[in-house]
N, CA and C atoms as a LAMMPS dump frame, in Angstrom:
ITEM: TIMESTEP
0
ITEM: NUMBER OF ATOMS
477
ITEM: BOX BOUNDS ff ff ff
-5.0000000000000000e+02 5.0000000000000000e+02
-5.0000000000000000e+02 5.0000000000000000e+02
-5.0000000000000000e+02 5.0000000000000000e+02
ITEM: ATOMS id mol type element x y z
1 1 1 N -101.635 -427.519 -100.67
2 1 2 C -101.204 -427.667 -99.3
3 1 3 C -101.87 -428.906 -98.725
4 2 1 N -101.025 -429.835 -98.111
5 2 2 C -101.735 -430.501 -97.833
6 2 3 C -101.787 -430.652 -95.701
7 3 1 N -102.425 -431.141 -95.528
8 3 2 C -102.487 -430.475 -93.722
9 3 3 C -103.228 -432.219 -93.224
10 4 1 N -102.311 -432.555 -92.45
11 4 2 C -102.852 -433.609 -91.461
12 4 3 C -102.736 -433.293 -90.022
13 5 1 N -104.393 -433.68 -89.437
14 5 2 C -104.563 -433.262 -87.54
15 5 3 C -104.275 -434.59 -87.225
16 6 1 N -104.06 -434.146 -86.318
17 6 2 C -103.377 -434.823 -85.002
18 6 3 C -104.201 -436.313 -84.756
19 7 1 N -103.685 -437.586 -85.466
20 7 2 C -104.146 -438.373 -84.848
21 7 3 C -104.67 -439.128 -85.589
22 8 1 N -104.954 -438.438 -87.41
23 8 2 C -105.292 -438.877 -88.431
24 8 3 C -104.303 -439.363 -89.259
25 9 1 N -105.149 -440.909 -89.906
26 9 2 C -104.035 -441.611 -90.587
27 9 3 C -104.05 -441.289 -92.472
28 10 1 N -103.226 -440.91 -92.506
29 10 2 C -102.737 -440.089 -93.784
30 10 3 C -103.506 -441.741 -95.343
31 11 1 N -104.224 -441.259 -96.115
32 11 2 C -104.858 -442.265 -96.838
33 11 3 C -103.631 -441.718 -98.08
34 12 1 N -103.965 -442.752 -99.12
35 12 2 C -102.942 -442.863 -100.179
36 12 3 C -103.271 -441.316 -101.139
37 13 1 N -104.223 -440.952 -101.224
38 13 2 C -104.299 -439.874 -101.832
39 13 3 C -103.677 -438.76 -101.049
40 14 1 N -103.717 -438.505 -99.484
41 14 2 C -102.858 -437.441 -98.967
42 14 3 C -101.625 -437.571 -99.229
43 15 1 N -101.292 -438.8 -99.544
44 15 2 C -99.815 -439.428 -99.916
45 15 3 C -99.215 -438.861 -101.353
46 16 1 N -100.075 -438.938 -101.352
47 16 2 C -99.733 -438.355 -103.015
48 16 3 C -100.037 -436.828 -103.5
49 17 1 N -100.919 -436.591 -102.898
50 17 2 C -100.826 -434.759 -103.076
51 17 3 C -99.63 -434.601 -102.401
52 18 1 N -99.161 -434.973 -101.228
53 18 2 C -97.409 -434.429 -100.478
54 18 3 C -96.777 -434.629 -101.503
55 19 1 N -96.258 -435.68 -101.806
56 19 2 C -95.767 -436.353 -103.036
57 19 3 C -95.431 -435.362 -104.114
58 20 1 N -96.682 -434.616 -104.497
59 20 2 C -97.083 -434.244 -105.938
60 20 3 C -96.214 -432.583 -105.493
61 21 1 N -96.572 -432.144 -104.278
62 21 2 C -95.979 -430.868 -104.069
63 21 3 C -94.416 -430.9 -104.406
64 22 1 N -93.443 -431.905 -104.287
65 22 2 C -92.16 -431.803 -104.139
66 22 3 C -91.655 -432.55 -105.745
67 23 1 N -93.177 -433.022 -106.595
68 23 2 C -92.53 -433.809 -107.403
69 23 3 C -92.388 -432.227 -108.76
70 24 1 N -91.3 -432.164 -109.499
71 24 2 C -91.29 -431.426 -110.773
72 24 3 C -90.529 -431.978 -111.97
73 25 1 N -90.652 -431.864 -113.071
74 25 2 C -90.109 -432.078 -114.21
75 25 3 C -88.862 -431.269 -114.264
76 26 1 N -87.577 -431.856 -114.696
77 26 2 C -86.752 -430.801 -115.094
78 26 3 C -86.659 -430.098 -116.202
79 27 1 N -85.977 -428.955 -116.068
80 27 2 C -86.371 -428.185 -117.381
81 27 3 C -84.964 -427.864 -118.207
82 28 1 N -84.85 -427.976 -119.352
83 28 2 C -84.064 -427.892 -120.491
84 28 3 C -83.272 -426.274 -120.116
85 29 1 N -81.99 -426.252 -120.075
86 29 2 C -81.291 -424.689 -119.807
87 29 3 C -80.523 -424.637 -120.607
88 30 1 N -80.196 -423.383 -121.535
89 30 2 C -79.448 -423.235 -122.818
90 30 3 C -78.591 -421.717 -121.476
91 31 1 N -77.277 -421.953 -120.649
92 31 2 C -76.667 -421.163 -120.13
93 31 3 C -76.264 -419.694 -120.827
94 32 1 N -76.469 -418.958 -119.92
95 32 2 C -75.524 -417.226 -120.948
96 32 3 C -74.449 -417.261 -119.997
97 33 1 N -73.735 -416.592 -121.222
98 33 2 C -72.237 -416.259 -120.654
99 33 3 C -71.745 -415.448 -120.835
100 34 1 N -70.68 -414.497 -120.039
101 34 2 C -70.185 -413.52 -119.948
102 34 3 C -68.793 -413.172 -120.245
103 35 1 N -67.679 -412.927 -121.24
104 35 2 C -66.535 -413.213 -121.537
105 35 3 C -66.318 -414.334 -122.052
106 36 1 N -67.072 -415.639 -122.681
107 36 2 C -66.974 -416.441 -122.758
108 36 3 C -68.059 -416.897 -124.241
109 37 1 N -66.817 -417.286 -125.207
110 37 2 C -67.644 -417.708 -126.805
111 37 3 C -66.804 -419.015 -127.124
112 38 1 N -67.626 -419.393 -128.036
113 38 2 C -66.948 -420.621 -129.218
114 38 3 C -67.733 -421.379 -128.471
115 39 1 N -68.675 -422.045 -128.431
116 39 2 C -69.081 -423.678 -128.161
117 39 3 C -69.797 -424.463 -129.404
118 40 1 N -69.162 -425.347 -128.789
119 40 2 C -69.918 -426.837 -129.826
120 40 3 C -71.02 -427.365 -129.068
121 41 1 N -70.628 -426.989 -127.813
122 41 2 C -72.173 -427.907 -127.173
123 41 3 C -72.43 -426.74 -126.212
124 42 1 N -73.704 -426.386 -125.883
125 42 2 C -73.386 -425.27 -124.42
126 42 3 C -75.333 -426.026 -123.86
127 43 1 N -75.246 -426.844 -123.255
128 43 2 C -76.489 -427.044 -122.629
129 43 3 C -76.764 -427.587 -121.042
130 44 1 N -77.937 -427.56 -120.574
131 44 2 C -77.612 -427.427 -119.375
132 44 3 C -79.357 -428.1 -118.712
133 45 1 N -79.553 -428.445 -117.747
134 45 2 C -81.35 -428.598 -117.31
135 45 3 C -80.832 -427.908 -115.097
136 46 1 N -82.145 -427.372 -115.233
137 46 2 C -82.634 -427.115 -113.327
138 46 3 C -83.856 -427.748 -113.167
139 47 1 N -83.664 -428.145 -111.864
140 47 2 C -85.033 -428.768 -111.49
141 47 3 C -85.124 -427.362 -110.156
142 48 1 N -86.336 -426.848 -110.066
143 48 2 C -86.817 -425.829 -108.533
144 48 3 C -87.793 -426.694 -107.825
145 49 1 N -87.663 -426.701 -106.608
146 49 2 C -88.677 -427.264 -105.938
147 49 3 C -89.142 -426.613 -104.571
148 50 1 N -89.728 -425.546 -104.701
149 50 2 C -90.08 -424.229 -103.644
150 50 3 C -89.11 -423.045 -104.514
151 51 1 N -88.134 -423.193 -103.214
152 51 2 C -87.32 -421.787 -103.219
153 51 3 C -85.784 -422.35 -103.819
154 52 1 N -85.806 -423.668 -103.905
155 52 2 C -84.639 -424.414 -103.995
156 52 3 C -84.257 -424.772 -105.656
157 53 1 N -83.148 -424.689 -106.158
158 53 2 C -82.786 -424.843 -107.186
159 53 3 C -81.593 -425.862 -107.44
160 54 1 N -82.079 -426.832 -108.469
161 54 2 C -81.216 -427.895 -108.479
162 54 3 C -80.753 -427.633 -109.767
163 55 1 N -79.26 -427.893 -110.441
164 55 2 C -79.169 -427.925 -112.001
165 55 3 C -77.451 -428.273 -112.526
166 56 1 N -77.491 -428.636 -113.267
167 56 2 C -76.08 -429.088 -114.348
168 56 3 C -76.082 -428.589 -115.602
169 57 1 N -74.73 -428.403 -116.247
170 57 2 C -74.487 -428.211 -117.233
171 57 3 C -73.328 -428.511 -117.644
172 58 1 N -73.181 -428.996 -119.051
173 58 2 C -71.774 -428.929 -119.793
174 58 3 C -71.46 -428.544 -121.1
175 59 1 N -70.647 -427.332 -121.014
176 59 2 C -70.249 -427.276 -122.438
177 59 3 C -68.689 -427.413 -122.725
178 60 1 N -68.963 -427.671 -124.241
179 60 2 C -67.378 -428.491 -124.764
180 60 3 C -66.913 -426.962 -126.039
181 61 1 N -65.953 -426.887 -126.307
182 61 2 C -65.449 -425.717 -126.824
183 61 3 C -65.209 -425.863 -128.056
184 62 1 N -65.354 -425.261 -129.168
185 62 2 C -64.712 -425.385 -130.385
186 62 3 C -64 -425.004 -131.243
187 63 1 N -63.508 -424.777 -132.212
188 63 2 C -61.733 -424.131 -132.599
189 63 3 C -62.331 -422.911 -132.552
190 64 1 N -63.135 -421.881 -132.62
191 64 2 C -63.347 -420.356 -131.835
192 64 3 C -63.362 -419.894 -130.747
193 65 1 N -62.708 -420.897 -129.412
194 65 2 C -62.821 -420.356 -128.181
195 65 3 C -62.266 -419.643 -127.952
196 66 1 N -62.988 -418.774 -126.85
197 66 2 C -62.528 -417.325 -126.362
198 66 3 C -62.982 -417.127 -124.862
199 67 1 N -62.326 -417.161 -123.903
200 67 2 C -62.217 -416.449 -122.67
201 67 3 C -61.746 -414.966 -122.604
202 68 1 N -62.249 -414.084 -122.693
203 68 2 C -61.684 -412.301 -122.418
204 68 3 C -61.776 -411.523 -121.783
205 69 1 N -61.992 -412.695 -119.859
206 69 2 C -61.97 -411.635 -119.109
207 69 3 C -62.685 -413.004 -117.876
208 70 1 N -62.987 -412.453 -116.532
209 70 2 C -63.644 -413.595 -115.72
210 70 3 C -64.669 -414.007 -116.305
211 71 1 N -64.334 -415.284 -116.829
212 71 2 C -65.504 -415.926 -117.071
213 71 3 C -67.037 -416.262 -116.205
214 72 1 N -68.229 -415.647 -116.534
215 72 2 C -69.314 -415.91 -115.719
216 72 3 C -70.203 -417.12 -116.63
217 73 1 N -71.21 -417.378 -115.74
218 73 2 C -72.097 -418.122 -116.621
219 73 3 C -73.625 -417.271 -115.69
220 74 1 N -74.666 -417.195 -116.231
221 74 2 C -75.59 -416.735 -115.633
222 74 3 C -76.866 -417.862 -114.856
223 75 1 N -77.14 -418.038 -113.687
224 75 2 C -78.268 -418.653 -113.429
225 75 3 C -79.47 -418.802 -113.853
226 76 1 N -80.045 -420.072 -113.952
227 76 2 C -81.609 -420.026 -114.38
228 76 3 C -82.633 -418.729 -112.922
229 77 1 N -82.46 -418.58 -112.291
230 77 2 C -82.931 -417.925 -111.277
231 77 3 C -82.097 -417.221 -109.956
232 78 1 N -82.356 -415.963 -109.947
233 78 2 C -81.325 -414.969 -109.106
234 78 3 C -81.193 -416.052 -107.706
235 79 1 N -79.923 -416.428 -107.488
236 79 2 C -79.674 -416.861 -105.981
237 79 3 C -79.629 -415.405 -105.12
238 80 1 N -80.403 -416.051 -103.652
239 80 2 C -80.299 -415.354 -102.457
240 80 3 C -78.755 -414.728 -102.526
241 81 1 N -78.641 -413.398 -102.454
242 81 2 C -77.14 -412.934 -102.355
243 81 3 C -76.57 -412.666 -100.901
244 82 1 N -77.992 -412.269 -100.053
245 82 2 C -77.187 -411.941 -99.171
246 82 3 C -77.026 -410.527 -98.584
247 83 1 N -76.677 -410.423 -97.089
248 83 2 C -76.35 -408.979 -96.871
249 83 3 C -74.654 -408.407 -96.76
250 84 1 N -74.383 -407.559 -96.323
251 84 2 C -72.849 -407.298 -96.282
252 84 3 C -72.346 -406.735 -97.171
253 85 1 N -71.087 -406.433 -97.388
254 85 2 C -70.02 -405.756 -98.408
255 85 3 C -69.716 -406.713 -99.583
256 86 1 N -69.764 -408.287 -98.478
257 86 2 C -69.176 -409.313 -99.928
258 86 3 C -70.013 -410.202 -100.055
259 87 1 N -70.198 -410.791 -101.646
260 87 2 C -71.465 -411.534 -101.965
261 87 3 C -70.41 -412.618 -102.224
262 88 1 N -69.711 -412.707 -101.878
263 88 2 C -69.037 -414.075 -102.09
264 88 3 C -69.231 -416.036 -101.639
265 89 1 N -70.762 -416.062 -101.9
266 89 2 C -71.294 -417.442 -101.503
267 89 3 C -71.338 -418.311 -102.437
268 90 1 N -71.469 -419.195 -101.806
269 90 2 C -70.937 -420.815 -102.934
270 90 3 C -72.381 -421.045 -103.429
271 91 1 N -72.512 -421.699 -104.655
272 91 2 C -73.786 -421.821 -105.282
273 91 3 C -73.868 -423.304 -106.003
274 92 1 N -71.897 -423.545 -106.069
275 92 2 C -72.117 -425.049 -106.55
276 92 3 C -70.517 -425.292 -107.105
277 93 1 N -70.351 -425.967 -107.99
278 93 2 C -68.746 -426.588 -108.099
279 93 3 C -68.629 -426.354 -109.936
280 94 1 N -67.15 -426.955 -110.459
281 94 2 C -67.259 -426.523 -111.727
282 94 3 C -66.185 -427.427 -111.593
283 95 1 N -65.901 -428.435 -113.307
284 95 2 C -64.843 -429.072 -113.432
285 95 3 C -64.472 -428.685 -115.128
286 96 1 N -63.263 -428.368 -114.842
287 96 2 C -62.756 -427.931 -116.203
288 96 3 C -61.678 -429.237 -117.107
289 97 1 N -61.968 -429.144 -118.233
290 97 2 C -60.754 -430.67 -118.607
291 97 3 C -60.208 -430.084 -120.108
292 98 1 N -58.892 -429.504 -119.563
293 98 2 C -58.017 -429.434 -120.788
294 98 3 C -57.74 -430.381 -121.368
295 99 1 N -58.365 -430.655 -122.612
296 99 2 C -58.191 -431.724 -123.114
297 99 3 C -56.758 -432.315 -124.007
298 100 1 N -56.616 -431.07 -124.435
299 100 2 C -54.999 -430.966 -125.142
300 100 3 C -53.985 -431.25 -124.27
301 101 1 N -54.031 -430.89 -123.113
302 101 2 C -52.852 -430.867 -122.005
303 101 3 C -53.441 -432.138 -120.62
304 102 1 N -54.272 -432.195 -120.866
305 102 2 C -54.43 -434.116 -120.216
306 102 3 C -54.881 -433.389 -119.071
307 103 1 N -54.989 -432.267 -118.185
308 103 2 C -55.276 -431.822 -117.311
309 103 3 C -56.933 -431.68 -117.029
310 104 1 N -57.041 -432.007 -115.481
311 104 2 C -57.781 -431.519 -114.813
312 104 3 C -57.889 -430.413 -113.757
313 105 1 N -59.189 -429.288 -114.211
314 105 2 C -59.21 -427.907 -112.897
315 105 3 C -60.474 -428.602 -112.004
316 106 1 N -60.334 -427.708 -111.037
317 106 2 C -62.128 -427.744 -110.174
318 106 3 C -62.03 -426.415 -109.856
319 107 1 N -63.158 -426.671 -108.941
320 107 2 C -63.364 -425.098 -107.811
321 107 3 C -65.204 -425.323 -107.751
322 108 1 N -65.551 -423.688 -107.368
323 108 2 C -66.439 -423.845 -106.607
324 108 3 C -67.323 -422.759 -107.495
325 109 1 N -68.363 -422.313 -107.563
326 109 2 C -68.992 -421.336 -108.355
327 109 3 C -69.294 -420.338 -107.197
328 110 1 N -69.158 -418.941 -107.413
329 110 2 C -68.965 -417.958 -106.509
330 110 3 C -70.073 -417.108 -106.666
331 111 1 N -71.027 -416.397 -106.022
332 111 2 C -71.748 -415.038 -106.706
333 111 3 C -70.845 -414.428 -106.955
334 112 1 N -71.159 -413.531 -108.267
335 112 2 C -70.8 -412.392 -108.688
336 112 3 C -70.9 -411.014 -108.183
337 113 1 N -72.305 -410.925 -108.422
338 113 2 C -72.837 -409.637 -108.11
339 113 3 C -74.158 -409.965 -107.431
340 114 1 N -74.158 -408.486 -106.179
341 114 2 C -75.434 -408.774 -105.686
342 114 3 C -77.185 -408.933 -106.531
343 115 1 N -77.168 -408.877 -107.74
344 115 2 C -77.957 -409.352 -108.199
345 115 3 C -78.407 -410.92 -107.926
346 116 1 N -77.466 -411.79 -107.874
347 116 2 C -77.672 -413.115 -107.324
348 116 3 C -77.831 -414.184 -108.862
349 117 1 N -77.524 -413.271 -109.674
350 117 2 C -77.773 -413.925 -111.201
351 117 3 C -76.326 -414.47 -112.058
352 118 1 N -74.913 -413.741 -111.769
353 118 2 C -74.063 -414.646 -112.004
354 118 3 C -73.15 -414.843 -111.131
355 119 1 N -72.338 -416.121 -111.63
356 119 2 C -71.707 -416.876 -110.796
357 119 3 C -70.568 -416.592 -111.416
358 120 1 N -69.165 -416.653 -110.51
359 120 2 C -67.515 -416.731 -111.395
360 120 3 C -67.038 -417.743 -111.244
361 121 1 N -66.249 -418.974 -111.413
362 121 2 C -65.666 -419.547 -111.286
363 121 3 C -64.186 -419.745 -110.475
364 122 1 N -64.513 -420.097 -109.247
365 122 2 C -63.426 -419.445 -107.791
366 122 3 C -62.61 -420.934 -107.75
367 123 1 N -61.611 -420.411 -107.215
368 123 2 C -60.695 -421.729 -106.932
369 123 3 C -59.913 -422.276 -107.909
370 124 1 N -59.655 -421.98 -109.254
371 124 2 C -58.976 -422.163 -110.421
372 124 3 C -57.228 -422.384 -110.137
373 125 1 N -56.884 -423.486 -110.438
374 125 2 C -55.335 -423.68 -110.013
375 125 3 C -54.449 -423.51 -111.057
376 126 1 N -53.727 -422.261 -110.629
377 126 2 C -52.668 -421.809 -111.363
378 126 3 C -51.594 -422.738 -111.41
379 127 1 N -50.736 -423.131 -112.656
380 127 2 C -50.369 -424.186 -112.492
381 127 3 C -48.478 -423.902 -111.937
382 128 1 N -48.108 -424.343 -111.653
383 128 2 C -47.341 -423.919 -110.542
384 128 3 C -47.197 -423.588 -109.019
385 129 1 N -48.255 -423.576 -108.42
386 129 2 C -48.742 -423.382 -107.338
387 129 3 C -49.574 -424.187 -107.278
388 130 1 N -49.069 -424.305 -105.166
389 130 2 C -49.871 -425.274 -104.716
390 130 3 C -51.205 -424.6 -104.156
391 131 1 N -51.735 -423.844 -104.168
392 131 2 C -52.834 -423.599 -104.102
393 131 3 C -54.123 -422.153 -105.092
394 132 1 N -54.994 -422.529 -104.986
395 132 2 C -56.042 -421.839 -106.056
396 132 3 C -55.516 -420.224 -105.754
397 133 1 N -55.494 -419.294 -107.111
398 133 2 C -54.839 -417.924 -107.042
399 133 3 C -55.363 -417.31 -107.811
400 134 1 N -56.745 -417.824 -108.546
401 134 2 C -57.695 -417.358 -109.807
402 134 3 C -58.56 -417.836 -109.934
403 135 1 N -59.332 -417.12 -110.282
404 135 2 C -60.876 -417.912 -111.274
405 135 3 C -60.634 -417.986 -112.441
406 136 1 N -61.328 -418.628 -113.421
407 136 2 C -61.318 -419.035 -114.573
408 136 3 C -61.106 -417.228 -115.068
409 137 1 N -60.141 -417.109 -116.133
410 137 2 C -60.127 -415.602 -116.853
411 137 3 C -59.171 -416.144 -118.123
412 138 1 N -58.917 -415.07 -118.806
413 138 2 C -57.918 -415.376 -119.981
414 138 3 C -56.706 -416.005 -119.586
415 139 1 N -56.543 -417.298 -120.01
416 139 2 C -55.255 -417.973 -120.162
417 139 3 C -55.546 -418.693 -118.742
418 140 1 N -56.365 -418.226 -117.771
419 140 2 C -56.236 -419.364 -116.569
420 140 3 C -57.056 -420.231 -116.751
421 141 1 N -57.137 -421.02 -116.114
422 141 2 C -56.049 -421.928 -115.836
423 141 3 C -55.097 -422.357 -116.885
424 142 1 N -55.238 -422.447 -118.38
425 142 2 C -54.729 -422.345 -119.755
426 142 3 C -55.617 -421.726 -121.096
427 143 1 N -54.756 -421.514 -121.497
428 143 2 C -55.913 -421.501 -123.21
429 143 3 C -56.676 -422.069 -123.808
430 144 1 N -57.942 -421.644 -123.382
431 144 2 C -59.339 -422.683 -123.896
432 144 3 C -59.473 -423.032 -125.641
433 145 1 N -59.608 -424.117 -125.578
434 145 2 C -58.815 -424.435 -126.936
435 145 3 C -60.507 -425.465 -127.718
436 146 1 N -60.456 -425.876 -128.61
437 146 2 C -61.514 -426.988 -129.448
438 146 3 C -61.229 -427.888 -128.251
439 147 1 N -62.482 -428.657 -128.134
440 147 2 C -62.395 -430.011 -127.363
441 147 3 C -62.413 -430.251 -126.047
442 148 1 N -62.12 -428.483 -125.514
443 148 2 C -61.99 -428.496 -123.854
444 148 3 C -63.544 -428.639 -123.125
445 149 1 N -63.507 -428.955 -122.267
446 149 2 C -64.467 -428.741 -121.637
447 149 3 C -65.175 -428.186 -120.075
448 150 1 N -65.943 -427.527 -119.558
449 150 2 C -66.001 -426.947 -118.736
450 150 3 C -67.602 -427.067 -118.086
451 151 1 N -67.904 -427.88 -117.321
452 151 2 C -69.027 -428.494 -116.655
453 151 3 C -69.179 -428.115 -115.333
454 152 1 N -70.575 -428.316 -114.586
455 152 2 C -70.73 -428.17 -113.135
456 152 3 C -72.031 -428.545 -112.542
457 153 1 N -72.478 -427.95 -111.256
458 153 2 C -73.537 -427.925 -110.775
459 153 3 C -74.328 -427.075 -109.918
460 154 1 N -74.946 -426.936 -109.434
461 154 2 C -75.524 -426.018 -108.161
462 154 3 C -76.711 -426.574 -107.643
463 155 1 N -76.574 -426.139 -106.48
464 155 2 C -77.614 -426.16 -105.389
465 155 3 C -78.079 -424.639 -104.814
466 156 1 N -79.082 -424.199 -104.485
467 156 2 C -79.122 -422.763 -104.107
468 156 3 C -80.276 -422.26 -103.948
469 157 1 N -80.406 -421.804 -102.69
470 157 2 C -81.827 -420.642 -102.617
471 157 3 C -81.925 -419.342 -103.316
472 158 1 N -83.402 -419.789 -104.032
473 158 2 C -83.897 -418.498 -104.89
474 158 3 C -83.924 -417.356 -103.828
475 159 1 N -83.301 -415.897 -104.726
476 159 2 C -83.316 -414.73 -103.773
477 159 3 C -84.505 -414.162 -103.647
């Protein structure tokens, strides 16, 4: 902790203990997943800094992919869920790239469950429609195939 009174001029070492509180290494994340097999690549890093969680990941698919149901991915650390009936808060974004079919998805990463530990993939565009009518599940947005890929990010308070 570092604490400056009133009136005192902050020397390079107070500068740097502040500094040092907000500075962290990021850390290497190998994601779990829920309904969701076959990868060629599945890796990922978070940086936390307090209560706050920063992080990315991308994995690419390989001729065993399998979606069999809403696809989740699990957090490095339970997000704040929340009170109420619905845990439905944003935690971060997701870009999907059918690679076979030249297409691009997005959307938004959703809590799951009030645990605060996975996320679904919300906003998935059914193709035919002009607006999102699914999350990522079997066959939506298409058939996850070798080569596809499915990446994102988050921002989010630890629960």
């Amino acid at each position: 902790m570092v604490t400056f009174l009133a009136g005192q001029i902050p020397t390079a070492a107070m500068l740097q203990a502040l500094a040092d509180m907000f500075k962290k290494d990021s850390l290497d994340w190998t994601p779990s997943w829920t309904e969701v097999s076959g990868f060629e690549t599945n890796e990922g890093w978070y940086l936390n800094v307090g209560n706050i969680y920063f992080g990315s990941w991308r994995t690419e698919f390989n001729a065993s992919a399998s979606i069999s149901g809403i696809a989740r991915i699990t957090l490095p650390a339970a997000m704040e869920a929340g009170g109420g009936s619905s845990v439905q808060w944003c935690a971060g974004f997701w870009g999907f790239r059918d690679t076979s079919g030249g297409k691009h998805y997005s959307g938004t990463l959703g809590i799951w469950s009030s645990t605060g530990l996975d996320v679904s993939f919300c906003g998935c565009w059914d193709p035919g429609t002009s607006a999102p009518e699914t999350r990522i599940t079997t066959g939506k947005p298409f058939t996850v195939a070798d080569g596809d890929v499915l990446s994102g990010g988050f921002m989010y308070l630890n629960g």
